[in-house]
SEKOLTOR-777554 format. One line per field, with one value per atom (N, C-alpha, C): x, y, z; atom name; residue in three letters; residue number from 1; chain. Coordinates in steps of 0.02 Angstrom, whole numbers, padded with zeros to 5 digits, always signed. Example, Ala and Ser with C-alpha at 12.3 -4.5 7.8 and 13.67 -1.06 7.14 Angstrom:
2
xx	(+00660 | +00615 | +00660 | +00642 | +00684 | +00645)
yy	(-00284 | -00225 | -00165 | -00112 | -00053 | +00002)
zz	(+00390 | +00390 | +00390 | +00354 | +00357 | +00394)
name	(N | CA | C | N | CA | C)
resn	(ALA | ALA | ALA | SER | SER | SER)
resi	(1 | 1 | 1 | 2 | 2 | 2)
chain	(A | A | A | A | A | A)
//
This chain:
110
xx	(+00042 | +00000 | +00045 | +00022 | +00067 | +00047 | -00004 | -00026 | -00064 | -00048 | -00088 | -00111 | -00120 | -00168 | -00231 | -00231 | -00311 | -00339 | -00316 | -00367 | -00391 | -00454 | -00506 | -00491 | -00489 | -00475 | -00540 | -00601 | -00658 | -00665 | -00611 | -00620 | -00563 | -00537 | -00495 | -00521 | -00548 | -00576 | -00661 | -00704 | -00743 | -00691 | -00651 | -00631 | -00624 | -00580 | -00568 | -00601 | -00663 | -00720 | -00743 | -00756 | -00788 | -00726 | -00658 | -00611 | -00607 | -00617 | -00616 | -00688 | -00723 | -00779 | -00778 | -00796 | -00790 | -00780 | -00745 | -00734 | -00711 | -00705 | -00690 | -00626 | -00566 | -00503 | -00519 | -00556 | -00574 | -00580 | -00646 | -00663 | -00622 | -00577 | -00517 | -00472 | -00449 | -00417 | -00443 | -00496 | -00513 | -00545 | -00565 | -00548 | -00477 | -00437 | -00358 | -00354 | -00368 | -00343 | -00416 | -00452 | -00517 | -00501 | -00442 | -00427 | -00398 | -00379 | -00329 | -00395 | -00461 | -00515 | -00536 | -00494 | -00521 | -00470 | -00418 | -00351 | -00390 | -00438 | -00466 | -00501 | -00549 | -00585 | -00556 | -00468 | -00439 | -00446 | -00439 | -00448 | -00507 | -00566 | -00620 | -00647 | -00623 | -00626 | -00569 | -00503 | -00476 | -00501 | -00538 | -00582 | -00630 | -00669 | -00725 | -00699 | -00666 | -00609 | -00605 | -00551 | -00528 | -00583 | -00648 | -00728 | -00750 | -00767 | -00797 | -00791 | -00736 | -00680 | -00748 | -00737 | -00803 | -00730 | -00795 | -00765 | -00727 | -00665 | -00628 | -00577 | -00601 | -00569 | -00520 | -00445 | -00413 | -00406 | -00387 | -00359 | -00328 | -00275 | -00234 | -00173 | -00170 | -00101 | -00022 | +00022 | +00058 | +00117 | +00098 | +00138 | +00091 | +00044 | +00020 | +00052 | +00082 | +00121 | +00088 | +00007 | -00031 | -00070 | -00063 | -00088 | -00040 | +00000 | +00083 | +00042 | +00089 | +00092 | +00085 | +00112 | +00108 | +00027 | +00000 | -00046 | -00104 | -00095 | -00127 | -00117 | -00060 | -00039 | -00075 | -00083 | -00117 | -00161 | -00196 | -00256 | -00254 | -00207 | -00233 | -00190 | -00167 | -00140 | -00221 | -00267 | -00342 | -00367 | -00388 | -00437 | -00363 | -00361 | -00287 | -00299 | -00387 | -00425 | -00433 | -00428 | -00433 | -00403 | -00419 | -00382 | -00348 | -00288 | -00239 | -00221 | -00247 | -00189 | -00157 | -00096 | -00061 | -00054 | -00064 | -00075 | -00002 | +00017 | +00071 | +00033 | +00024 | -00024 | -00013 | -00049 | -00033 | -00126 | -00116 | -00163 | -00221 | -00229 | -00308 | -00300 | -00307 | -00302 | -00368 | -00399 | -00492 | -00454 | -00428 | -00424 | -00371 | -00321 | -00302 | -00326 | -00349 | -00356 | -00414 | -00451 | -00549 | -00568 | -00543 | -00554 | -00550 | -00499 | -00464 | -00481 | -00513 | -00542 | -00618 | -00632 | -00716 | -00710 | -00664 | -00692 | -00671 | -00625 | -00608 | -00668 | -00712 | -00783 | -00840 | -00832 | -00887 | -00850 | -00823 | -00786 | -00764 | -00764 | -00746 | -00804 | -00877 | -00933 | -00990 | -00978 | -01037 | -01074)
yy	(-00058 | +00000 | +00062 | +00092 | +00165 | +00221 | +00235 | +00285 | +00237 | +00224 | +00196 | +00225 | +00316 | +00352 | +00353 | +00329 | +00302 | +00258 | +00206 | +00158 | +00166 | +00175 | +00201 | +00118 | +00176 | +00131 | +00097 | +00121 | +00090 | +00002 | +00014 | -00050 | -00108 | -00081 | -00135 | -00149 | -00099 | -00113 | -00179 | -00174 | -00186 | -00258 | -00273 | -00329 | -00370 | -00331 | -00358 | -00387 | -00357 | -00380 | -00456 | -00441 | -00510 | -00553 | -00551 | -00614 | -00634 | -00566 | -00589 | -00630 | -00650 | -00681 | -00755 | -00761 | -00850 | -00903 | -00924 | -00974 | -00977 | -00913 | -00896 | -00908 | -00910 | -00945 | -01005 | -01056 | -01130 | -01105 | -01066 | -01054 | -01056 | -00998 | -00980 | -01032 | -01069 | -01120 | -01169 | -01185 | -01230 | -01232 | -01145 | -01127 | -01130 | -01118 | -01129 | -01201 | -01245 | -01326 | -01338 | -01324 | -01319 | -01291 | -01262 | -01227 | -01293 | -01347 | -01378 | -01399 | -01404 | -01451 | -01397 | -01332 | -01301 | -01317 | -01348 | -01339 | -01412 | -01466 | -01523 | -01479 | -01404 | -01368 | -01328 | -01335 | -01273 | -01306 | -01376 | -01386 | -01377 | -01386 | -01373 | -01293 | -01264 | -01181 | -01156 | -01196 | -01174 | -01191 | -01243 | -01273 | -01222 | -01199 | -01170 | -01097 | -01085 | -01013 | -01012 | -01070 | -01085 | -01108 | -01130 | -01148 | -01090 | -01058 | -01006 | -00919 | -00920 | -00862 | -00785 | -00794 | -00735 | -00686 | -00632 | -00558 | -00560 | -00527 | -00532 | -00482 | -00422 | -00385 | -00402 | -00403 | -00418 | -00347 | -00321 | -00284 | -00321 | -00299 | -00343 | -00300 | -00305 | -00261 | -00303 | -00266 | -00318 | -00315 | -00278 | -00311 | -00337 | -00387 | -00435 | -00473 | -00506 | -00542 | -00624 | -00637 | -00682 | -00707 | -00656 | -00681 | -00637 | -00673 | -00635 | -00632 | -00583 | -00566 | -00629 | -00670 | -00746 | -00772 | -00763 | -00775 | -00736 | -00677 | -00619 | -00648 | -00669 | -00680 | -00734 | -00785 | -00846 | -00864 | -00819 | -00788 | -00798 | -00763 | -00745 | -00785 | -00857 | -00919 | -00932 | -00937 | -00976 | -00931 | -00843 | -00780 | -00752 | -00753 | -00703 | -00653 | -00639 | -00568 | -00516 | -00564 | -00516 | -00476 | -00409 | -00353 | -00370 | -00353 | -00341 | -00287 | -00263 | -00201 | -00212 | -00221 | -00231 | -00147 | -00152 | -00079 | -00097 | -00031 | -00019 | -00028 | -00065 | -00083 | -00143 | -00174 | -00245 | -00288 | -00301 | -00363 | -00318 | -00269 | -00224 | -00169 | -00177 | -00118 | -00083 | -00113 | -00064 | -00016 | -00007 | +00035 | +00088 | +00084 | +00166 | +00181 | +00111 | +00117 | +00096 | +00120 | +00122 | +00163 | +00240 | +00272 | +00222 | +00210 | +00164 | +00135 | +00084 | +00018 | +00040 | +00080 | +00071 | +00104 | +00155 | +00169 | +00124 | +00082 | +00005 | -00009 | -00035 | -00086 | -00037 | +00016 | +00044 | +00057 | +00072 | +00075 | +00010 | -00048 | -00117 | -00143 | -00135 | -00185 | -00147 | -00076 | -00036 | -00041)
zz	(+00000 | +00000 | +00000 | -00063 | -00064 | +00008 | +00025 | +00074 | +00113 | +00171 | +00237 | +00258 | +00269 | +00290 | +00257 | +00200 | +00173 | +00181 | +00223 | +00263 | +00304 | +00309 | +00373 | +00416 | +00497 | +00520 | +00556 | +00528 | +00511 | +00491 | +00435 | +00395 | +00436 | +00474 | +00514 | +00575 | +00612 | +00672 | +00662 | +00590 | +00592 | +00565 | +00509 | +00516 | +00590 | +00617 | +00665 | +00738 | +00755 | +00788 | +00750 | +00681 | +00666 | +00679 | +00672 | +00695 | +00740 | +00803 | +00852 | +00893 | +00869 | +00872 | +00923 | +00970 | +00994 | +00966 | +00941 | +00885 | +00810 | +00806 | +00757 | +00735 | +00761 | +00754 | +00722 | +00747 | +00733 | +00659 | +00653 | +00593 | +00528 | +00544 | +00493 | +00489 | +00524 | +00517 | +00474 | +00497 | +00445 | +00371 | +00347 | +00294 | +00260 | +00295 | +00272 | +00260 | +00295 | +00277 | +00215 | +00219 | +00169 | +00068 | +00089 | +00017 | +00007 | +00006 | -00042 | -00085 | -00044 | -00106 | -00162 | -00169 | -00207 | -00269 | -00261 | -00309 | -00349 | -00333 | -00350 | -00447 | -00418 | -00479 | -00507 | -00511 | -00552 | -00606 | -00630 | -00699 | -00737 | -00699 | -00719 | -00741 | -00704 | -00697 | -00766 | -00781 | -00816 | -00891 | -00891 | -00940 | -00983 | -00922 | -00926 | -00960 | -00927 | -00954 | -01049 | -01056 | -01136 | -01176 | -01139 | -01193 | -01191 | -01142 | -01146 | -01165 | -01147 | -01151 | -01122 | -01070 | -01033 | -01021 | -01048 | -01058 | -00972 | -00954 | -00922 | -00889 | -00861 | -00808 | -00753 | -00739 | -00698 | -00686 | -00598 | -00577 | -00515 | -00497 | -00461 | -00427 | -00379 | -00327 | -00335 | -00384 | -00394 | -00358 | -00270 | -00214 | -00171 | -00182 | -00153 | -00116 | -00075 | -00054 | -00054 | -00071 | -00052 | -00137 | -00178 | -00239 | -00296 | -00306 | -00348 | -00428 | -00450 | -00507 | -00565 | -00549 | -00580 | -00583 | -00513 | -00531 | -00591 | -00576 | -00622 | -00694 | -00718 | -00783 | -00814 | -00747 | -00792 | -00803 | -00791 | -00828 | -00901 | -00925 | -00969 | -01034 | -00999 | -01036 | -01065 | -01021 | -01041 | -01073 | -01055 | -01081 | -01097 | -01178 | -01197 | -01194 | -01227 | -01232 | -01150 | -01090 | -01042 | -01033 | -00995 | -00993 | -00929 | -00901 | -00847 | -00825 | -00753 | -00730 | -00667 | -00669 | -00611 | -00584 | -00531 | -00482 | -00447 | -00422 | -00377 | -00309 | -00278 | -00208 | -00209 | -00142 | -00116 | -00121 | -00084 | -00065 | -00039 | -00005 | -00021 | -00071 | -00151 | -00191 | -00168 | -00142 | -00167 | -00096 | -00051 | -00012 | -00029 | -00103 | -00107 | -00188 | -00225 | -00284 | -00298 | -00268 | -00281 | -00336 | -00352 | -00399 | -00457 | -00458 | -00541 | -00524 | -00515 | -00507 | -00524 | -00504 | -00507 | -00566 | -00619 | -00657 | -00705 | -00689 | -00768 | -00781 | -00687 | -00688 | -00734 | -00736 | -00764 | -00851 | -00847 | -00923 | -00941 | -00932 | -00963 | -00946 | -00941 | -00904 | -00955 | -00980 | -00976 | -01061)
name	(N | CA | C | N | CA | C | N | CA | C | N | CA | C | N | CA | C | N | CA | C | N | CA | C | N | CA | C | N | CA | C | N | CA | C | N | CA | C | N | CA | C | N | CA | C | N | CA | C | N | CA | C | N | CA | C | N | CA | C | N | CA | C | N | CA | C | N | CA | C | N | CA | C | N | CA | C | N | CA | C | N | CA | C | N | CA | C | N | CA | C | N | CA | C | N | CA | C | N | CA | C | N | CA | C | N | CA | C | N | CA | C | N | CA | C | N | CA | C | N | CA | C | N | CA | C | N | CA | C | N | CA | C | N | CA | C | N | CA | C | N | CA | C | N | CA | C | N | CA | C | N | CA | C | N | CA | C | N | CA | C | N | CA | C | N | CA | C | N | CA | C | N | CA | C | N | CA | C | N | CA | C | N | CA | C | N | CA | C | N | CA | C | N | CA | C | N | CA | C | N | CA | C | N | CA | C | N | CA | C | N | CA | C | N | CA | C | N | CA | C | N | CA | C | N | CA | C | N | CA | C | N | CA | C | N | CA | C | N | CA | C | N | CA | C | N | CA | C | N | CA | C | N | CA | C | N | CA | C | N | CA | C | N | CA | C | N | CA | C | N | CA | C | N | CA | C | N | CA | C | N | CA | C | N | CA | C | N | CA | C | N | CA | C | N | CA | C | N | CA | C | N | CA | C | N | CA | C | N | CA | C | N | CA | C | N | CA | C | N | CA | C | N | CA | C | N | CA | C | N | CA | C | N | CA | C | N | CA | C | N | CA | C | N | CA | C | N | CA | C | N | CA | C | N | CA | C | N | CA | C | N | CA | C | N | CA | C | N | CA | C | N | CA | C | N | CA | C | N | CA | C | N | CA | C)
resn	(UNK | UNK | UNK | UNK | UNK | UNK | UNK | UNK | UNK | UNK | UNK | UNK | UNK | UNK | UNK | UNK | UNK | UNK | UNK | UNK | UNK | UNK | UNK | UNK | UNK | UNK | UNK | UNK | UNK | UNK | UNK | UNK | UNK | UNK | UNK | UNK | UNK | UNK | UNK | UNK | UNK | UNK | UNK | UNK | UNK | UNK | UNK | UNK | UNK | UNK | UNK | UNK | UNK | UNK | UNK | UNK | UNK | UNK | UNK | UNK | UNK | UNK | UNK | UNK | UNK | UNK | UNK | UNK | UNK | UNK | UNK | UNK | UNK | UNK | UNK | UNK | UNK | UNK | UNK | UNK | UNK | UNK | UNK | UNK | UNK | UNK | UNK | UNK | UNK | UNK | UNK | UNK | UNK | UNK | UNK | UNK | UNK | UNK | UNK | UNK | UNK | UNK | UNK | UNK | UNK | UNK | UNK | UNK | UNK | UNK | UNK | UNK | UNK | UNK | UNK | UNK | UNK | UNK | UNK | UNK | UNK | UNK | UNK | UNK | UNK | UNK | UNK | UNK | UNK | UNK | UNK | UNK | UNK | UNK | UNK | UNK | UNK | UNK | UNK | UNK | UNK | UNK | UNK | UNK | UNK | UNK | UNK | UNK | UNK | UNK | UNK | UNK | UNK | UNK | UNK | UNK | UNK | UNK | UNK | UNK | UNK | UNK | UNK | UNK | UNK | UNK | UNK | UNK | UNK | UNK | UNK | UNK | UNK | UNK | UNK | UNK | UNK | UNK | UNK | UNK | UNK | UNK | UNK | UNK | UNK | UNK | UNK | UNK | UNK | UNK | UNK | UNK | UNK | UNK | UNK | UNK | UNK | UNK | UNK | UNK | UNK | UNK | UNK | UNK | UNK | UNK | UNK | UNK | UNK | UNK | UNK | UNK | UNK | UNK | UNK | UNK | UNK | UNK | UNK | UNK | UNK | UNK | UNK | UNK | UNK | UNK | UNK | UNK | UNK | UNK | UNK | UNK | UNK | UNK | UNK | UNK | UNK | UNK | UNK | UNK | UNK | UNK | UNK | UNK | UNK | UNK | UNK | UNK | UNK | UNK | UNK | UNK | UNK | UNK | UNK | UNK | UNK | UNK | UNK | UNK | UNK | UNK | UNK | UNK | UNK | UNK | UNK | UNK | UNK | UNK | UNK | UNK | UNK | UNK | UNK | UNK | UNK | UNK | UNK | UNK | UNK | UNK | UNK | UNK | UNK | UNK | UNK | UNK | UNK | UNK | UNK | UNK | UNK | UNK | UNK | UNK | UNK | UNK | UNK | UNK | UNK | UNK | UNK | UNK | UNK | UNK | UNK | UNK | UNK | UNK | UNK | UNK | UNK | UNK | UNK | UNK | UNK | UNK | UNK | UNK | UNK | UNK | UNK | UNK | UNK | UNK | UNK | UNK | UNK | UNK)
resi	(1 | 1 | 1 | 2 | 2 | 2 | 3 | 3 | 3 | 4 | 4 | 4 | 5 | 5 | 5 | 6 | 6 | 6 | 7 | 7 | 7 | 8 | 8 | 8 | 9 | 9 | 9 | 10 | 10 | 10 | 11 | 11 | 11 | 12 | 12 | 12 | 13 | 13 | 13 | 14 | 14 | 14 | 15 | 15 | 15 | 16 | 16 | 16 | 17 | 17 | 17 | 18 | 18 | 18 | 19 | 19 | 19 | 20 | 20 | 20 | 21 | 21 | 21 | 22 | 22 | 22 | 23 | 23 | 23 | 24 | 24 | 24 | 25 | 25 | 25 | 26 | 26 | 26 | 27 | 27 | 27 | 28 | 28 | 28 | 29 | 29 | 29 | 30 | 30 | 30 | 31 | 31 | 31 | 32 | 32 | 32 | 33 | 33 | 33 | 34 | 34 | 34 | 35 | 35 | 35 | 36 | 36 | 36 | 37 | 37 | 37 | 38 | 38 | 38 | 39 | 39 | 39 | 40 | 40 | 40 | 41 | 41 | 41 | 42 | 42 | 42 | 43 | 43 | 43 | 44 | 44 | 44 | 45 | 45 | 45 | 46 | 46 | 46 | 47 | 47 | 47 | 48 | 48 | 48 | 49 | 49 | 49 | 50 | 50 | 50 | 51 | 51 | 51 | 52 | 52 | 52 | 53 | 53 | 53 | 54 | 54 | 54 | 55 | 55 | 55 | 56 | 56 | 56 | 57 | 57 | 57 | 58 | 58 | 58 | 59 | 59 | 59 | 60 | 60 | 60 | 61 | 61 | 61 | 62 | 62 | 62 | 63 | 63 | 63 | 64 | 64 | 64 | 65 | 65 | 65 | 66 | 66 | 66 | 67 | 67 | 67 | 68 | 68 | 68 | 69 | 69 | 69 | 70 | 70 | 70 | 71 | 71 | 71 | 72 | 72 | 72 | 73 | 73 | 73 | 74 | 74 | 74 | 75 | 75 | 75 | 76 | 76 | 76 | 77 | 77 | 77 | 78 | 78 | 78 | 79 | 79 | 79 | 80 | 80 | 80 | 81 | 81 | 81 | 82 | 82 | 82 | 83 | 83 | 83 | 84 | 84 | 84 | 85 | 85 | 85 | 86 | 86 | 86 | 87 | 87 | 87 | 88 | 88 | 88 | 89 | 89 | 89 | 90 | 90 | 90 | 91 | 91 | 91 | 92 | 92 | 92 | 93 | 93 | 93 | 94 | 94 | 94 | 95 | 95 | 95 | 96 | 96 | 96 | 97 | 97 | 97 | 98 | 98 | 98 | 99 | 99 | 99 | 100 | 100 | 100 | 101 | 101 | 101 | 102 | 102 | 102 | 103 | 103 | 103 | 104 | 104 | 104 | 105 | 105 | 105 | 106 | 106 | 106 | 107 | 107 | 107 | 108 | 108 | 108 | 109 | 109 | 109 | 110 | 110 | 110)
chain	(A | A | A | A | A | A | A | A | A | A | A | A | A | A | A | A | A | A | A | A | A | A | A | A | A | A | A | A | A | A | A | A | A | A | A | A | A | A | A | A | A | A | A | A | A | A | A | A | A | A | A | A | A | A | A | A | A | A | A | A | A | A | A | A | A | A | A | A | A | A | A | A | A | A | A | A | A | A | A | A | A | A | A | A | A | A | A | A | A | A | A | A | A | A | A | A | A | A | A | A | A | A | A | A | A | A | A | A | A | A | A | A | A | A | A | A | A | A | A | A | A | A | A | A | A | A | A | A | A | A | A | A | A | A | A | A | A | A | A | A | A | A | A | A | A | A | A | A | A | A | A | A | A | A | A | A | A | A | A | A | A | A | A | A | A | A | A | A | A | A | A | A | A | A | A | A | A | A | A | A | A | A | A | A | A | A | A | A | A | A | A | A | A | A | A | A | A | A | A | A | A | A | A | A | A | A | A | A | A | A | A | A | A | A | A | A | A | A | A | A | A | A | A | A | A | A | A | A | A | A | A | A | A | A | A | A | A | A | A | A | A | A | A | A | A | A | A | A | A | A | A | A | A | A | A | A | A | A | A | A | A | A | A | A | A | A | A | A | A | A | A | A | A | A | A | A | A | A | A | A | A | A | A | A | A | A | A | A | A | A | A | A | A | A | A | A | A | A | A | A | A | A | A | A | A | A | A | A | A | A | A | A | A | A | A | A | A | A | A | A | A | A | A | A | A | A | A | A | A | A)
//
């Protein structure tokens, strides 16, 4: 994130109540061991991609530390036609790059 003074600290405090929730640890954990059954529908999803080729907006923070630039790209092995913008931001772009983002969604959707 280029400017951290633009994250309301709204949006962390309200994250952070729901984590801190009774059980909620359990929770997240076992979403984490829960993702490997998702790696079972990447072929299927990548399938669906190269039959179908659906119109295709990436925007993407390409200092993510959790979904890398690699991933952004391979995209567009299956949708060649999708558009890509790697942002100078990390892993929450919508919190300094909401402007540009909402106006791709309305100018690439409209």
């Amino acid at each position: 994130m280029k400017d951290v003074s633009r994250i309301s600290p709204d949006s962390y405090t309200v994250d952070q109540l729901f984590l801190d929730r009774p059980g909620n640890d359990a929770i997240q954990l076992n979403l984490l061991h829960n993702y490997q059954s998702n790696l079972a529908l990447y072929d299927g999803w990548h399938e669906f991609f190269r039959n179908k080729q659906p119109k295709t907006l990436i925007v993407w923070g390409k200092n993510d530390p959790f979904f890398t630039i690699e991933g952004a790209q391979a995209y567009l092995r299956d949708i060649p036609n999708a558009e890509l913008h790697l942002l100078d931001t990390g892993h929450f772009a919508l919190e300094d790059s909401c402007e540009f983002i909402a106006q791709q969604i309305v100018r690439f959707f409209a």
